[in-house]
C-alpha positions in Angstrom: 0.0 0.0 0.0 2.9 2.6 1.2 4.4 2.0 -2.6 0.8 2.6 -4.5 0.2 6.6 -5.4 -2.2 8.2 -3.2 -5.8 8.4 -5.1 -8.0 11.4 -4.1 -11.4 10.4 -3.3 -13.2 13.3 -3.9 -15.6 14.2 -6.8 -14.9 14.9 -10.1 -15.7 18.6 -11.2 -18.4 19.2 -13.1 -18.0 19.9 -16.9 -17.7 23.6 -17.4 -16.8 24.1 -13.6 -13.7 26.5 -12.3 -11.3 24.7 -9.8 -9.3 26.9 -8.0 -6.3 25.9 -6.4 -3.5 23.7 -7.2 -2.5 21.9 -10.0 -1.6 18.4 -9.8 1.5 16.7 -9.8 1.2 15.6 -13.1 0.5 19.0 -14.7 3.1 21.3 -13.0 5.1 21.9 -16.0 1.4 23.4 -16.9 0.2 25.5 -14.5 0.9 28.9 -16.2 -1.0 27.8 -19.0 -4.0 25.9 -17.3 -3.9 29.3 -15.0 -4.4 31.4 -17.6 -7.1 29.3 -19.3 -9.2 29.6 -15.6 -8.8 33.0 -15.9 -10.3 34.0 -19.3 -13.0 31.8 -18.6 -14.2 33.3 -15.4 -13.7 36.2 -17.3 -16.0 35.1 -20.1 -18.8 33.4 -17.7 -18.5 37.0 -15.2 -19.8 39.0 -18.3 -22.2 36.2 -19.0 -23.8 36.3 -16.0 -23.8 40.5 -15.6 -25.4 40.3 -19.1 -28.3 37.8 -18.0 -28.7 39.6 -14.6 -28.5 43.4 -15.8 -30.9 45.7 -14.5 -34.6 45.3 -15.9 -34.4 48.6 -17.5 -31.8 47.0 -19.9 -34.7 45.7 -22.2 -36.4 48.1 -24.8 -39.6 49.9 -23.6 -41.7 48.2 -25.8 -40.7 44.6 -24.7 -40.8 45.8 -21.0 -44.8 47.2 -21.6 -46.1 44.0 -24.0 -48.4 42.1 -22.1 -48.0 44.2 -18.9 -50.4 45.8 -16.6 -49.9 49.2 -15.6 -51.4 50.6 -12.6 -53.0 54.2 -12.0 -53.4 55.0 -8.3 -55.7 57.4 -7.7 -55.1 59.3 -3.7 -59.5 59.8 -3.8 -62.6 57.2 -3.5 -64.7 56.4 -6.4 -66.5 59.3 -8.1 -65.0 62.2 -7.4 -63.5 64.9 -9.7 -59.6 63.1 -9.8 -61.2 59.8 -10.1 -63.4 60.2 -13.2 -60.6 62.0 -14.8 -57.8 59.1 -14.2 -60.7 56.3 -15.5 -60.7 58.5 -19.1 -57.0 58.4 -18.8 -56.7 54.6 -18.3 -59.1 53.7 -21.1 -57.3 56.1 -23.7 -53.4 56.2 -22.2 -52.3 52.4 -23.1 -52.6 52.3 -26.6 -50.3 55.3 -27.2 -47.4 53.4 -24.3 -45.0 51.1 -26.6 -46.3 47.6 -26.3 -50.0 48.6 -25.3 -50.4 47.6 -21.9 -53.5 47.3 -20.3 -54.4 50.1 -17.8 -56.5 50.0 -14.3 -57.4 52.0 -11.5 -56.6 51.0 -8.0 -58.0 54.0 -5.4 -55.7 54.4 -2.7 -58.0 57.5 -0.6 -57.0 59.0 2.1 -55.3 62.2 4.3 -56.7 64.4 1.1 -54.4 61.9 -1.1 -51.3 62.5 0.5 -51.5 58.8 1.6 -51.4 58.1 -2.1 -48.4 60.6 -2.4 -46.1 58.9 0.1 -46.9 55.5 -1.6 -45.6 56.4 -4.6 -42.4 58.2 -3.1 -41.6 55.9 -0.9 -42.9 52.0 -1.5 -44.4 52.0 -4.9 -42.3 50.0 -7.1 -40.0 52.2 -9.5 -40.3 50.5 -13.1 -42.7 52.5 -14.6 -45.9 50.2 -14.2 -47.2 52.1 -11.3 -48.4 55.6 -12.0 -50.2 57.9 -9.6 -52.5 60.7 -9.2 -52.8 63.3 -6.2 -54.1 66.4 -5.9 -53.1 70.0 -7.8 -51.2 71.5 -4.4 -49.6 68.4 -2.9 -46.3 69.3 -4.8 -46.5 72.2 -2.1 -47.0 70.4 0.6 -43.3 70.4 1.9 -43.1 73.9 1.4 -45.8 75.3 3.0 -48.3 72.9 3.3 -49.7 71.9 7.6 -50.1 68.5 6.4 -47.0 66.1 7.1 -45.3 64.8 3.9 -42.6 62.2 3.4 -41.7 63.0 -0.3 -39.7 66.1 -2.5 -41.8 66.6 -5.2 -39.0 67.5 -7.8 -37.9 64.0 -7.6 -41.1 62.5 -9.0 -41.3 61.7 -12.6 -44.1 64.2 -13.6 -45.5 62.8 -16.7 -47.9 65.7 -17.4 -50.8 67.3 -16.2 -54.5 66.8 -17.2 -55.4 70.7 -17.5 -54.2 74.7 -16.4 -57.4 75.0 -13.9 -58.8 78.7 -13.9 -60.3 79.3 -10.7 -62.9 82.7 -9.9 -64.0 84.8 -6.9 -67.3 85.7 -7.6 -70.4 86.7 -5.8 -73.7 86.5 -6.1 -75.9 89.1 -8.5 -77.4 91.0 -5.3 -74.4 91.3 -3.3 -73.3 95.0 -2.6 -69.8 93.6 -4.1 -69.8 93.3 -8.1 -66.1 93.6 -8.9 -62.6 93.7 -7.7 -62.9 97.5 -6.7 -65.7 96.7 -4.5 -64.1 93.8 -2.6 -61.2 96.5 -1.9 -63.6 99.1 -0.4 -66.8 97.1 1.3 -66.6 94.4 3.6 -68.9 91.2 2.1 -68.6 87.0 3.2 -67.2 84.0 1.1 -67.9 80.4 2.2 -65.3 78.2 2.9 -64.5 74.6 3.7 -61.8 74.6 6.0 -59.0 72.6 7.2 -56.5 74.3 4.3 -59.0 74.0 1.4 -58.5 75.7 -1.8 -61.4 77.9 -0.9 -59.9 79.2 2.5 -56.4 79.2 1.5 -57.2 81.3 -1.7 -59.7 84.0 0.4 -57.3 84.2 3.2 -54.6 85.2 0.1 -56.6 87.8 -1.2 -57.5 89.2 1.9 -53.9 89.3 3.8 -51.6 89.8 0.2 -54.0 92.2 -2.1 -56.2 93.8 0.9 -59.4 92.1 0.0 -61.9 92.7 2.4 -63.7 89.6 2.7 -64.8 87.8 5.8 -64.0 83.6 5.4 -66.7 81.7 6.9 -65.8 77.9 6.6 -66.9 74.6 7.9 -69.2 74.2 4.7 -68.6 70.1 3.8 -68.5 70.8 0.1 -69.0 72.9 -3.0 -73.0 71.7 -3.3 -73.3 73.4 0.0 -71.6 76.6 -0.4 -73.1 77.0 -3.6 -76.4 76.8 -1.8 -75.2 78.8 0.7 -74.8 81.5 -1.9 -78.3 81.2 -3.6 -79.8 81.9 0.1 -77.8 84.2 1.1 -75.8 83.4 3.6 -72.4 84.5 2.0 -72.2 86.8 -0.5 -69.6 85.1 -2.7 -66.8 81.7 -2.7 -63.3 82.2 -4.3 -61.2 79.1 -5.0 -63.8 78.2 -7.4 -63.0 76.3 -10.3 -64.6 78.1 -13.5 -65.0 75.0 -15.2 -67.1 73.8 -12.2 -69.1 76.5 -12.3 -69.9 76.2 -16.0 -70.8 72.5 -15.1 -73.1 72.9 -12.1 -74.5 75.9 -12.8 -74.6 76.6 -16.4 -77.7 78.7 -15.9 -76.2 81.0 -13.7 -74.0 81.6 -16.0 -76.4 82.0 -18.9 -78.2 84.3 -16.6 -75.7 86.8 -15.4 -76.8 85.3 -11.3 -72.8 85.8 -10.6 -70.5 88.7 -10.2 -67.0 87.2 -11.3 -64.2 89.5 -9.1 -61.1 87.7 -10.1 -59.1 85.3 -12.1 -57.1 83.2 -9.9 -55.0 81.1 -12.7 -51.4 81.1 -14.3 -52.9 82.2 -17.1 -56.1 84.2 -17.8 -58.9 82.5 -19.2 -60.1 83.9 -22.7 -63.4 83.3 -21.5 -63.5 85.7 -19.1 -62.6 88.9 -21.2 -62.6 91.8 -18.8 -62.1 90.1 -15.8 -59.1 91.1 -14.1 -56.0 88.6 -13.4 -54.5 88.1 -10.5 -51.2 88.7 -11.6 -52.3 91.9 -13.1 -53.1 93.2 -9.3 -50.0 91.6 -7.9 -47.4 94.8 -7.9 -44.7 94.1 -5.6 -42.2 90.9 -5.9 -43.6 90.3 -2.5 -47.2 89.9 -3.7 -45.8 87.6 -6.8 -44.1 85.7 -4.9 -46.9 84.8 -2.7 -49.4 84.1 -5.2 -47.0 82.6 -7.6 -46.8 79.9 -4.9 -50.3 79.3 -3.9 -51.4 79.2 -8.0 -49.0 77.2 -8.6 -51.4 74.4 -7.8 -53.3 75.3 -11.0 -51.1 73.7 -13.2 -51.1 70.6 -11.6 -55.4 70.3 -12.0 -54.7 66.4 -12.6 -51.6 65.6 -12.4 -49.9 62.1 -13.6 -46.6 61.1 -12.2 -44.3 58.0 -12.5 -42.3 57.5 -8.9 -39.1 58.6 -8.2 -36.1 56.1 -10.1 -38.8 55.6 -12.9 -35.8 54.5 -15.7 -35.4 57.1 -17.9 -36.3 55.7 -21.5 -40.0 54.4 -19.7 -39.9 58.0 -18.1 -39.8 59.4 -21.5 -41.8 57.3 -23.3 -44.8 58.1 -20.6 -44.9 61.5 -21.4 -45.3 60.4 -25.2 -48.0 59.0 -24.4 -49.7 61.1 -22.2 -48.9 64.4 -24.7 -50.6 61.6 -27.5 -53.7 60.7 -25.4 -54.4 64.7 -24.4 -54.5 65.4 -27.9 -56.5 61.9 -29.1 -59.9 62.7 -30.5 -60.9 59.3 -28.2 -59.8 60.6 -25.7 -61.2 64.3 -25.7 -64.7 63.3 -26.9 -64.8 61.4 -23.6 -63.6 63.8 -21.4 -66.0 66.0 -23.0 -68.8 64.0 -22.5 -68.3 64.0 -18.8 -67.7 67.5 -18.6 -64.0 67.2 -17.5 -61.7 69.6 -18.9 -58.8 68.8 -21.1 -56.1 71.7 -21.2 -53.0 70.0 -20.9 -49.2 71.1 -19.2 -46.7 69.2 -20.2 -44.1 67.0 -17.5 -41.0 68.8 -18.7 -42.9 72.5 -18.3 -43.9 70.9 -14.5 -40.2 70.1 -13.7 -38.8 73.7 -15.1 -42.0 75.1 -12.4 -41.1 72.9 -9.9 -37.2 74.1 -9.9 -38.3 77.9 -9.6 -41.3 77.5 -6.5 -38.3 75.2 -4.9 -35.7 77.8 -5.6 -38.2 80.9 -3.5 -36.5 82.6 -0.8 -37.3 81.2 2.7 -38.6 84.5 3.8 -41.7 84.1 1.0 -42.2 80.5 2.0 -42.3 81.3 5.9 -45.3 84.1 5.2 -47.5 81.8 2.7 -47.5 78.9 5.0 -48.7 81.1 8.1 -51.3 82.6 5.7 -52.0 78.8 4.7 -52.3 77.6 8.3 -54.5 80.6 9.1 -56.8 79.8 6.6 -56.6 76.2 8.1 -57.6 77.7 11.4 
């Protein structure tokens, strides 16, 4: 036995398989060679296997989208305003994403969708299939919003927004206040909802930035009831309003002359309201921009769509094709139509360069609009 060369009893490698170590006896003369052949094969099967486990993103958006599901998140319950407009969306928006993916609706309601806002920062999953929509001012929300957020809002993949809303002031036909001069010089009453509303946070800005001198009275549950509020009297007026709501709900009033429009409270006036005066127009001091700058900013964002942060680029891009294709769709505006839901489109890049700016606003500015925003939330 002592004579007999020792036999190893352990396995024999598998075909393909890297041994590292030493060489046997036999093949010393070898080793440099047989060394060099191990190392351009794990060379060659190390790219292999980065190639087959690249990031997903490596494959072309249309492959990634074919036979996919994408998923619209919607921050409200069933039926509202933000709801009906993302179910238009999702029926129209898949056919214009590469690969034509199927589109739904999941509602995620809740904290005035800013539950839905920190999902989609924070655990929504970053690939492009999960899309989400919040309301117009939560991109403020860190800035001077009294609600708590989780999120920066420049770091979400705006994808575009649904329409530029116009909102009014306006008052009723037999209130001593009929335009903007008036609301300077007598006191009158606007209803408002509360708890940092559009319609509080917009009268308390009129009254505290231009000099308005309106009187908030909030803790109305909804537009329907301070609407009624108006048609018996109780207030004289609302502000925050959204014109395109008005035109919807009360077409006759309208028709009718039965409301005194004070003020356009937009971006950008609304040609169908020649006359009226614009907000900006009555903004003279940087101060007074800057204010109202930031609390319309909101307006932009009427229905906003956005991809969460880390969206891949290419799927990022190729959203916003499609959401630029669906606005302008004759499908898709025929529908919208139908349900009375305004189409007036911004586009995600035009979001990002106004995001940059409100982000860049001296503290100062910021400091003074929240406390006007928590006032009106008082």
């Amino acid at each position: 036995m002592s004579g007999e060369p020792r036999r190893c009893l352990c396995p024999a490698p598998l075909a393909g398989a890297i041994v590292f170590g030493h060489p046997p006896p036999t093949e010393v003369g070898n080793s440099r060679l047989r060394l060099g052949e191990v190392a351009v094969r794990a060379i060659t099967l190390l790219a292999l296997a980065l190639t087959l486990s690249g990031p997903a993103h490596a494959q072309s958006v249309e492959s990634f989208y074919r036979g996919r599901t994408v998923t619209i998140v919607v921050g409200y319950s069933v039926g509202g305003g933000y709801d009906a407009h993302g179910r238009v969306l999702a029926r129209h928006l898949g056919k214009h994403i590469p690969g034509n993916p199927s589109v739904v609706v999941q509602n995620m309601p809740g904290a005035g969708s800013l539950r839905a806002a920190n999902y989609l920062y924070n655990a929504a999953p970053k690939d492009g299939a999960t899309l989400g929509v919040f309301a117009r001012g939560m991109a403020m929300e860190p800035l001077i919003g009294t609600s708590g957020t989780n999120f920066d809002a420049r770091k979400f993949a705006w994808i575009g927004s649904g329409t530029n809303e116009v909102s009014v002031c306006a008052t009723w036909h037999a209130s001593k206040v009929k335009t903007w001069s008036d609301a300077l010089a007598t006191p009158f009453t606007v209803a408002g909802e509360g708890s940092g509303s559009d319609p509080d946070i917009f009268s308390v800005m009129l009254r505290n930035v231009l000099g308005a001198k309106m009187r908030l009275v909030s803790g109305y549950p909804g537009g329907a009831d301070m609407t009624l509020a108006i048609e018996r009297g109780e207030v004289d007026g609302r502000c925050g309003w959204t014109w395109s709501s008005v035109k919807l709900q009360r077409p006759d009033w309208v028709a009718d002359h039965k409301l005194n429009v004070l003020i356009q409270l937009a971006t950008q006036p609304s040609p169908e309201l020649p006359g009226v005066p614009f907000i900006f127009d009555l903004a003279t001091t940087e101060r007074q921009r800057r204010i109202v700058d930031l609390v319309l900013s909101r307006q932009e964002m009427g229905r906003p769509l956005v991809a969460p942060p880390g969206t891949p680029q290419d799927r990022k891009e190729a959203l916003r094709s499609a959401f630029d294709a669906t606005m302008a769709d004759p499908d898709f505006i025929a529908e919208a139509t139908a349900r009375s839901l305004e189409v007036n489109p911004v586009k995600g890049a035009d979001l990002d360069k106004r995001l940059e700016r409100l982000y860049s606003t001296p503290s100062a500015i910021l400091a003074e609009t929240k406390a006007i925003i928590a006032e009106g939330a008082k």
